[in-house]
C-alpha positions as CSV (number, residue, x, y, z in Angstrom):
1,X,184.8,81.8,30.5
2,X,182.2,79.2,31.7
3,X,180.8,78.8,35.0
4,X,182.1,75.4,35.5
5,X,186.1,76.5,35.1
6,X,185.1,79.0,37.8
7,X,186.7,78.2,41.5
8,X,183.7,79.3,43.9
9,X,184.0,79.5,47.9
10,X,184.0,76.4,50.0
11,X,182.5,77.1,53.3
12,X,183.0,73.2,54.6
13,X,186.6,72.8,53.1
14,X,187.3,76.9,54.6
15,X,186.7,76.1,58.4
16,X,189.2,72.4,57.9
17,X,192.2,73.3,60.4
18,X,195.3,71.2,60.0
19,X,198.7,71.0,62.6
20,X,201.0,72.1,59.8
21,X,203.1,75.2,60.4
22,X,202.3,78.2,58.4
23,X,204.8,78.6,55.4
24,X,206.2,82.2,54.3
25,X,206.2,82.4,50.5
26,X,208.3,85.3,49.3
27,X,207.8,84.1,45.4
28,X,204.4,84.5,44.9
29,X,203.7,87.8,43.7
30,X,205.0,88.6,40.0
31,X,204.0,91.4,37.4
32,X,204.3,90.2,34.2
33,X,205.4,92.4,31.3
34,X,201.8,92.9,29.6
35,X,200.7,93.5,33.1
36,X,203.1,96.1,33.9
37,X,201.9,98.9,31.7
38,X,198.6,98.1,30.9
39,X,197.1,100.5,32.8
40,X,198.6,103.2,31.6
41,X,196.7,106.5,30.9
42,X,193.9,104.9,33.1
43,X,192.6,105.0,36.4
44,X,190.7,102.8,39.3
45,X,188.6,103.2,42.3
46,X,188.5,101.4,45.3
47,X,186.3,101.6,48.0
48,X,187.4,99.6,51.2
49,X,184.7,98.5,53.7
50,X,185.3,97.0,57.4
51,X,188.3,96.0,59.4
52,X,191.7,97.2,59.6
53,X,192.7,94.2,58.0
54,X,190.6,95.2,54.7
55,X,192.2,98.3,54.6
56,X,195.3,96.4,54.6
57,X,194.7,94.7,52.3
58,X,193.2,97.8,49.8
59,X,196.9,98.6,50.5
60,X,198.6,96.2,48.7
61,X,195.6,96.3,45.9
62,X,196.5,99.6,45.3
63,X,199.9,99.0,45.4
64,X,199.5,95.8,42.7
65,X,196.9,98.5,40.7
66,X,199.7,101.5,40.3
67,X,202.4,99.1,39.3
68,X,200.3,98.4,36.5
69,X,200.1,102.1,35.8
70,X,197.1,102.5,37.3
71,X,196.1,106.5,38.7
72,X,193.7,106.3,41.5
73,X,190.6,108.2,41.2
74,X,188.0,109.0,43.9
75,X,185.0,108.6,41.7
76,X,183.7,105.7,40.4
77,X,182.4,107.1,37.4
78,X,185.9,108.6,36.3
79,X,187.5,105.0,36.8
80,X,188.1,102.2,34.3
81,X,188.6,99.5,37.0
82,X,186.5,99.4,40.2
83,X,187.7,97.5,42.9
84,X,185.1,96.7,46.1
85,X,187.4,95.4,48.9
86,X,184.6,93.8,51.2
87,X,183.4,92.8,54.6
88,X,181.0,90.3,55.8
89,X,180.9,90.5,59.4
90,X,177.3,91.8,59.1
91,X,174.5,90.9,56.7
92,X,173.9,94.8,56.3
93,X,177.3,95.5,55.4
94,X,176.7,93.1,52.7
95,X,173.3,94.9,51.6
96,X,175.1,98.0,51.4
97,X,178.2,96.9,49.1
98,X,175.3,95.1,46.8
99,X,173.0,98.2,46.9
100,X,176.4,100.1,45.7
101,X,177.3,97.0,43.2
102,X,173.4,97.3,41.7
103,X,173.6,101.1,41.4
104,X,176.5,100.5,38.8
105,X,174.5,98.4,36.1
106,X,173.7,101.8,34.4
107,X,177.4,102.6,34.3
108,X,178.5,99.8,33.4
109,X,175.6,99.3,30.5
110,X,177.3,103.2,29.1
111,X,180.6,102.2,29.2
112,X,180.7,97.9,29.1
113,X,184.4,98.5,28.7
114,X,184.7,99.1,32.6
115,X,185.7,96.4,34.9
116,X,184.0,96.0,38.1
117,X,185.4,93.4,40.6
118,X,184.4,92.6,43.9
119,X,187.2,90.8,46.7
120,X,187.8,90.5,50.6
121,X,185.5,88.6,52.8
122,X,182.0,88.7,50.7
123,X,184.0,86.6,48.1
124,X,184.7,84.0,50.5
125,X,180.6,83.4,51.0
126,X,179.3,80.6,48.8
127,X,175.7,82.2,49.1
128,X,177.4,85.8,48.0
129,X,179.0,84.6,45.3
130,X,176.0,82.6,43.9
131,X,174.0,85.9,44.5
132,X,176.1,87.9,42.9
133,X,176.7,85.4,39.4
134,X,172.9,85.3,39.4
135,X,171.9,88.7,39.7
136,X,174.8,90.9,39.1
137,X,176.1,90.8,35.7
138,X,177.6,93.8,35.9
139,X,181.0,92.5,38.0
140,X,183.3,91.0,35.9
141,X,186.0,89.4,38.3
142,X,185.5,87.7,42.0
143,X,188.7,87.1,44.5
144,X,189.0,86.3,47.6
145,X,191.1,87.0,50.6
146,X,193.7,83.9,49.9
147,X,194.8,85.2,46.3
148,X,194.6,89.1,46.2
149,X,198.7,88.2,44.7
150,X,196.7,87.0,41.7
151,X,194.4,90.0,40.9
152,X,197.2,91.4,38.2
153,X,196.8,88.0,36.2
154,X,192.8,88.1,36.6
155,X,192.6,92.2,35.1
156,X,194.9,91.3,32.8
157,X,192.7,88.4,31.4
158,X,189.5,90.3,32.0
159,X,191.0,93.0,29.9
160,X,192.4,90.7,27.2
161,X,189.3,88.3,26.6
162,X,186.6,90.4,28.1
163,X,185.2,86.9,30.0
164,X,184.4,86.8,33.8
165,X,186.5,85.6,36.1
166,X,186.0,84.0,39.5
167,X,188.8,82.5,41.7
168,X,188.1,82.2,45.6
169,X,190.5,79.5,47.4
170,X,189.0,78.0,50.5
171,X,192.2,77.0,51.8
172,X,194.4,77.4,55.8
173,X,195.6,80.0,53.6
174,X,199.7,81.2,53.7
175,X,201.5,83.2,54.3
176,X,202.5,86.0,51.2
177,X,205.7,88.2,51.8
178,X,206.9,91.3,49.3
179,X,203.5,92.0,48.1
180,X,203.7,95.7,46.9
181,X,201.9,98.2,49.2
182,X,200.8,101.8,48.5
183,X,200.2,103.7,52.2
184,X,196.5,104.8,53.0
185,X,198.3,107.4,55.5
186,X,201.7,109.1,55.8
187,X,201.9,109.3,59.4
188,X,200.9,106.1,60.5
189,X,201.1,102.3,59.0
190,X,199.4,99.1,59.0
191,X,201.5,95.9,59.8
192,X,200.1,92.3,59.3
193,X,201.5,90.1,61.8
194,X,199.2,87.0,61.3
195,X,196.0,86.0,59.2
196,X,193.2,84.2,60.1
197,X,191.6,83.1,63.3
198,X,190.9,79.4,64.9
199,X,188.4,80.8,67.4
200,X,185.4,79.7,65.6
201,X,182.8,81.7,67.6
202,X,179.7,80.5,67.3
203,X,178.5,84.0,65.2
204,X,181.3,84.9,63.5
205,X,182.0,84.4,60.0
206,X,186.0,85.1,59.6
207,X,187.9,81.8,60.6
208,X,185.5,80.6,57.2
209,X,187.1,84.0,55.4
210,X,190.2,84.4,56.9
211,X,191.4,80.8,57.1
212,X,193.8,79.6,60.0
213,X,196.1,81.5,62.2
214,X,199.0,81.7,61.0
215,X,202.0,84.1,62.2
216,X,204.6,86.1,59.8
217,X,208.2,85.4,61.0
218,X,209.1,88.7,63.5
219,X,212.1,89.2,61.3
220,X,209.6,90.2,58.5
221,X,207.3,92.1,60.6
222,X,210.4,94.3,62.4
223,X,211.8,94.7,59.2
224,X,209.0,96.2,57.8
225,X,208.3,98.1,61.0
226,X,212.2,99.9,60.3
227,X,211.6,100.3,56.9
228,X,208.2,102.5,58.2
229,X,210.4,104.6,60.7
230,X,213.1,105.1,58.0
231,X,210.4,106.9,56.0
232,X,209.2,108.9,58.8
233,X,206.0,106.8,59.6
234,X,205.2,108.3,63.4
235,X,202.8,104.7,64.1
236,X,202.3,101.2,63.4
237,X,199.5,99.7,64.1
238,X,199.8,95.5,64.5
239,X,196.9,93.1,63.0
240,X,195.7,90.0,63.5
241,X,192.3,88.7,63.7
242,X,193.5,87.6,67.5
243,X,196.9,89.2,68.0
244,X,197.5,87.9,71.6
245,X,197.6,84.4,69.7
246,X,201.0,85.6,67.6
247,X,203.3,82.7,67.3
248,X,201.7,79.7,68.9
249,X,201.2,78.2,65.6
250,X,205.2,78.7,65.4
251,X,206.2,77.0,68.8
252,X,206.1,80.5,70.5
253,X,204.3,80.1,73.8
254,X,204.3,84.1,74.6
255,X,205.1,85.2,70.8
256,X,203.2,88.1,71.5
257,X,205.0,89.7,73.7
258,X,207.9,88.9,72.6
259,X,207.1,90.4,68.8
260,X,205.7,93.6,70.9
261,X,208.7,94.3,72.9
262,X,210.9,93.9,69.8
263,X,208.4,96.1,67.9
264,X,209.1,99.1,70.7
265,X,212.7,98.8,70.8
266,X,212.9,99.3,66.9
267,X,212.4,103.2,68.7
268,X,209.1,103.7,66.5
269,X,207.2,106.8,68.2
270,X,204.1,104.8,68.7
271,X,202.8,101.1,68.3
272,X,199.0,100.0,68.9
273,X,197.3,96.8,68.2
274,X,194.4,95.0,66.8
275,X,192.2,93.1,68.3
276,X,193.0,91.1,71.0
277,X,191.1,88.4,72.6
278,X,190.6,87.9,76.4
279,X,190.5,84.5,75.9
280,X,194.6,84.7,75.5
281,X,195.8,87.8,76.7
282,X,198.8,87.4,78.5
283,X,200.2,89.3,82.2
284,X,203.4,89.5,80.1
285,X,202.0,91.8,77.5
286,X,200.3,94.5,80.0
287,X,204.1,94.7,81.7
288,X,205.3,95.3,78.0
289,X,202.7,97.7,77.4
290,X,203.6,98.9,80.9
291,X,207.5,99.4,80.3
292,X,207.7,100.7,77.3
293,X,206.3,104.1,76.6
294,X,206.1,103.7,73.1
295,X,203.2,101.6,73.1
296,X,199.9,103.2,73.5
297,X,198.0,102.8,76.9
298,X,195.0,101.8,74.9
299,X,193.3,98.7,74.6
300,X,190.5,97.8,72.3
301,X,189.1,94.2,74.1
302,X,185.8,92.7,72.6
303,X,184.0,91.7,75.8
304,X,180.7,90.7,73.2
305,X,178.4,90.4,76.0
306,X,177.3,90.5,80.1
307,X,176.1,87.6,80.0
308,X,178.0,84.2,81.2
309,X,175.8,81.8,79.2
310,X,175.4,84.1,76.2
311,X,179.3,83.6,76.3
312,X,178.7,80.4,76.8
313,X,177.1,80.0,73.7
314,X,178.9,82.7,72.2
315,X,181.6,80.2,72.5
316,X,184.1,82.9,73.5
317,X,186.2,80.8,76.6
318,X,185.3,83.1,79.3
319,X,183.3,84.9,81.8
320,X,182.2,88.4,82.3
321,X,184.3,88.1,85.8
322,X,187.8,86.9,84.3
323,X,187.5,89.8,81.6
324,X,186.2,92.4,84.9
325,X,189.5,90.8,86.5
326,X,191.7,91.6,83.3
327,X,190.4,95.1,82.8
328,X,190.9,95.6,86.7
329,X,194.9,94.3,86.2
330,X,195.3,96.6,83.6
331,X,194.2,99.8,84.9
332,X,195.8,99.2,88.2
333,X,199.4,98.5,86.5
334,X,199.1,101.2,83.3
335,X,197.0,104.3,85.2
336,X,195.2,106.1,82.3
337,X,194.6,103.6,80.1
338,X,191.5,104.0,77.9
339,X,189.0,100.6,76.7
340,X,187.3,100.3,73.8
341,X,185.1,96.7,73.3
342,X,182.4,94.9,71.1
343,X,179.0,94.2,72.4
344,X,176.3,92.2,70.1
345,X,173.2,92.8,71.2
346,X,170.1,90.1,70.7
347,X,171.9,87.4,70.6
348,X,170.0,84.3,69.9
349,X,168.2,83.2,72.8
350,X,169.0,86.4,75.0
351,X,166.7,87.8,77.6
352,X,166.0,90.7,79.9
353,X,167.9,89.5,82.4
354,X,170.6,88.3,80.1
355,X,170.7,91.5,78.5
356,X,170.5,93.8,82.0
357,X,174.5,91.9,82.8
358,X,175.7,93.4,79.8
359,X,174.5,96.7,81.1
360,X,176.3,96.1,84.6
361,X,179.0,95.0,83.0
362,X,179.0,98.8,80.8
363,X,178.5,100.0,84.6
364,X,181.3,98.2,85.6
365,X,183.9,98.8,82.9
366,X,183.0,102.2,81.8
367,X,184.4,101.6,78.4
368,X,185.4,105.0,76.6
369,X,183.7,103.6,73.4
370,X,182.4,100.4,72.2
371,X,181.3,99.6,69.0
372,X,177.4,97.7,69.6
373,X,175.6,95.6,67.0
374,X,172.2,94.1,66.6
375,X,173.2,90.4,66.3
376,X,173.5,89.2,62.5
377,X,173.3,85.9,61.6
378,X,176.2,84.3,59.4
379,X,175.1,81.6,56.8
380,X,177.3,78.4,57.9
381,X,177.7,79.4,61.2
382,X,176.5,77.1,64.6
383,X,174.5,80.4,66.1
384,X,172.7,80.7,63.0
385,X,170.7,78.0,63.3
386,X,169.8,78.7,66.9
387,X,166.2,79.4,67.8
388,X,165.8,83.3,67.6
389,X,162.6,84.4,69.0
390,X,163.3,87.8,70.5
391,X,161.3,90.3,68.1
392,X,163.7,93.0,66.5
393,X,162.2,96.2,67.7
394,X,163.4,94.6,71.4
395,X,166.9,93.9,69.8
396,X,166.4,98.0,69.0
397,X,165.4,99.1,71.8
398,X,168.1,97.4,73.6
399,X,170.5,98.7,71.3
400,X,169.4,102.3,72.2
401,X,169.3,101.9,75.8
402,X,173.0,100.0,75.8
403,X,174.3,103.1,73.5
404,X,173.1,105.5,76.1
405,X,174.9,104.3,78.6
406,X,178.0,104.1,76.9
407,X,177.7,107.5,75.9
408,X,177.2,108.8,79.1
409,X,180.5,107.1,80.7
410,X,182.5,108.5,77.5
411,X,181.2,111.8,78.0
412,X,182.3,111.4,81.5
413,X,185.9,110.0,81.1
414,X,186.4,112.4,78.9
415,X,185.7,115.2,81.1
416,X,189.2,114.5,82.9
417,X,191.3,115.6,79.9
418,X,189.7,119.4,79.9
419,X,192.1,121.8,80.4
420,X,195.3,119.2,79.8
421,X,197.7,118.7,77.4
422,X,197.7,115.9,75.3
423,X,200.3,114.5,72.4
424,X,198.2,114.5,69.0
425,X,199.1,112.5,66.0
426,X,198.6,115.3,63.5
427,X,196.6,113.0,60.4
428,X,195.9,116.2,58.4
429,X,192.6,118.0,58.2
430,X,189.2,117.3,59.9
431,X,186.3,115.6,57.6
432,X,183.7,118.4,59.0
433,X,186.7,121.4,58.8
434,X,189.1,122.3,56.2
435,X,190.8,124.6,58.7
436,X,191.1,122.2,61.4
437,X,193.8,119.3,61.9
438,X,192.4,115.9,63.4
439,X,194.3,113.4,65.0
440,X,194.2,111.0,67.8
441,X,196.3,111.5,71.3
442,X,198.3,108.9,73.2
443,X,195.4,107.4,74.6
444,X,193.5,107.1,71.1
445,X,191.1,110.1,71.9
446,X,190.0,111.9,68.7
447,X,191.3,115.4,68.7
448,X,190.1,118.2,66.6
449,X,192.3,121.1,67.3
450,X,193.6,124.6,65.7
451,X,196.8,125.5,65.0
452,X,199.7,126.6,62.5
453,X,200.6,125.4,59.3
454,X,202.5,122.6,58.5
455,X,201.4,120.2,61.6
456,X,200.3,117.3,59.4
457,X,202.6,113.7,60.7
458,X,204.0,115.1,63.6
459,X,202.9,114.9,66.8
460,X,201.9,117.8,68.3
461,X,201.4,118.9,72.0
462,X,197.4,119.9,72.2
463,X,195.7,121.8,75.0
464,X,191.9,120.9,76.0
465,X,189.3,123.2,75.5
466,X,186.2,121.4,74.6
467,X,184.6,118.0,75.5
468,X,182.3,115.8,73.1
469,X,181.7,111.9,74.2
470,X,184.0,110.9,71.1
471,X,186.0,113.5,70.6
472,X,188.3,116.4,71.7
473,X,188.5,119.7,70.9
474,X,191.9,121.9,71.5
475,X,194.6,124.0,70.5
476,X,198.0,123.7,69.9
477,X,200.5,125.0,72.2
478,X,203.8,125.7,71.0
């Protein structure tokens, strides 16, 4: 297949936003009969990097793969397919996937039969993609995010003809019902309740990936949500790239809240989201969250930075006091609620003093864990083509000093919980101990605990008994 009937990424025609409604398409996905059992007898690998929303979407590649008769295997070298599902929010996450890509070409040389493909965000980048036709021979298929419904009919072709293929649609994007789905977890589920974001913050590189918001119907997501509880799934856990914005984009002024509330009342044991934006979080959904007890008093809030005129440049449609005025709201009305947030660090431009309001802003909040980057520019994006001249061993050292802190104040908050007894998510065994279940309370604390056999997705009553800054030790009390 030549180059020129390749469809490569369109970063200009990807960030186009029209007024037209999103449009559920229920017809999309189909396996055709030399698809279905073509890989029999053989196995893939996937290996998801990023977001939630990438694990999602591994799902439903997984899903797509065993229909095809496809066996997963955990080691690349065992698989005939290899699937990379990717992220591009940082250029290092990038570096890594390619450093994994490039450590294949002596595989794939061995065995030329295997099929390497690469999909999810980094597929989206035209400066990826051209890296990777130029100096990866290796991968044989490129997808994107808008047509993972298509991968079937790209493997199948790749496997008939043995010629590369690359499709990436740089599109609004739609939205794809019935696509198959094989479950990372037993206990807990992911549940897509809209794709794509119409932010456009000045650093970030996913309304260009992700396309335009655009909300499932609620009758799809609760459905979905029941057909999770019928199988004895204890949590769901709603996505978006901006939940709070569910439903605008259908006429819905508080769609969110709305969806949530009908989301608890399917009587699902637990419901968290992800992300939301404090640009549109609404009073409504903190007395949801408030009211019903099945949704987790936890809140993951990306504050970014301190700083009002990073913000400001940031272009995030607010100030450090409105989101010190939302946090405040919400731990007055839900007592015990835990924040996590995102905080770039060295943003263009940033200085001391820009960089010390963060900090009182980490003082203020005394977030139980945020996840803190060294700022990394986007191709295509306005902020990365702003003047830069902060040198990057003070974007480290700022990064040290900010981790620190928050370290200290989650060491701290979690010093409360010693001696309690918390209600654990039981998601089988620890990574670090065979003999030791893992799981996350209520209040999305990490708890490593003992106790008898058999625990795995249920949730478990867990006593206290030792204190880490991310995590919880305990025991189980029956």
């Amino acid at each position: 297949m030549e180059r020129n009937t390749f469809i490569l990424p369109d970063q200009d025609q990807a960030k186009r936003r029209t007024r037209t409604r999103p449009e559920s398409v229920y017809d999309l996905f189909t396996l055709t009969e030399n698809a279905r059992g073509i890989g029999s007898g053989k196995y893939y690998y996937l290996r998801t990097y990023g977001c939630q929303a990438n694990v999602r979407d591994g799902e439903t590649i997984s899903g797509m793969l065993e229909m095809m008769g496809f066996q997963k295997s955990e080691k690349p070298e065992e698989a005939d397919v290899l699937v990379f599902n990717t992220c591009a929010v940082r250029r290092a996450a990038e570096e890594r996937v390619l450093g994994e890509i490039g450590s294949l070409k002596g595989l794939k040389r061995k065995h030329p039969e295997k099929v390497i493909c690469i999909c999810g965000c980094m597929a989206q980048e035209e400066a990826v993609v051209d890296e990777i036709l130029k100096g990866y021979p290796q991968v044989d298929i490129i997808f994107g995010t808008h047509n993972i419904y298509h991968f079937p009919e790209l493997l199948t072709g790749r496997l008939s003809d043995g010629e590369r293929r690359v499709e990436v649609f740089s599109e609004e994007g739609k939205v794809i019902e019935n696509l198959p789905v094989q479950r990372s977890q037993t206990c807990k589920g992911f549940v897509n309740i809209m794709y794509g974001c119409n932010k456009f913050c000045t650093y970030c590189i996913v309304p260009y990936t992700r396309g335009k918001e655009r909300s499932r119907r609620k009758e799809d997501i609760i459905a979905e949500i029941r057909e999770l509880k019928a199988k004895n799934f204890k949590e769901v856990i709603l996505l978006g790239q901006n939940v709070n914005a569910y439903g605008k984009d259908l006429g819905e002024e508080d769609g969110f809240t709305e969806l949530l509330k009908a989301s608890a009342e399917t009587g699902i044991d637990r419901i968290r989201f992800y992300t939301s934006h404090p640009r549109d979080y609404s009073p409504t959904t903190i007395d949801a969250m408030k009211e019903y007890p099945n949704i987790m008093p936890s809140l993951h809030l990306p504050v970014q930075s301190g700083s009002d005129e990073v913000l400001r440049r940031m272009a995030r449609g607010y100030t450090a006091d409105s989101y010190k005025k939302l946090y405040d709201e919400m731990k007055s009305k839900i007592p015990g609620i835990t924040f996590s947030t995102d905080i770039i660090v060295g943003f263009p431009g940033e200085t001391d003093e820009q960089f010390r309001k963060t900090l009182d802003l980490a003082d203020y909040c005394k977030f139980d864990l945020a996840y803190t980057f060294v700022y990394s520019p986007r191709s295509g994006t306005p902020a990365a083509k702003m003047p830069d001249d902060t040198p990057a061993e003070v974007k480290k050292e700022r990064l040290q000093i900010l981790n620190e802190k928050i370290g200290r104040y989650a060491n701290a908050n979690n010093q409360q919980y010693m001696g309690k007894v918390l209600q654990v998510l039981c998601e089988g065994s620890s990574k670090k101990k065979a003999d030791v279940y893992s799981g996350y309370s209520a209040e999305n604390k990490l708890v490593n605990f003992t106790g008898p056999a058999g625990l795995k997705d249920q949730i478990v009553n867990v006593e206290i008994t030792g204190i880490h800054s991310y995590s919880l030790d305990g025991k189980v009390v029956l």
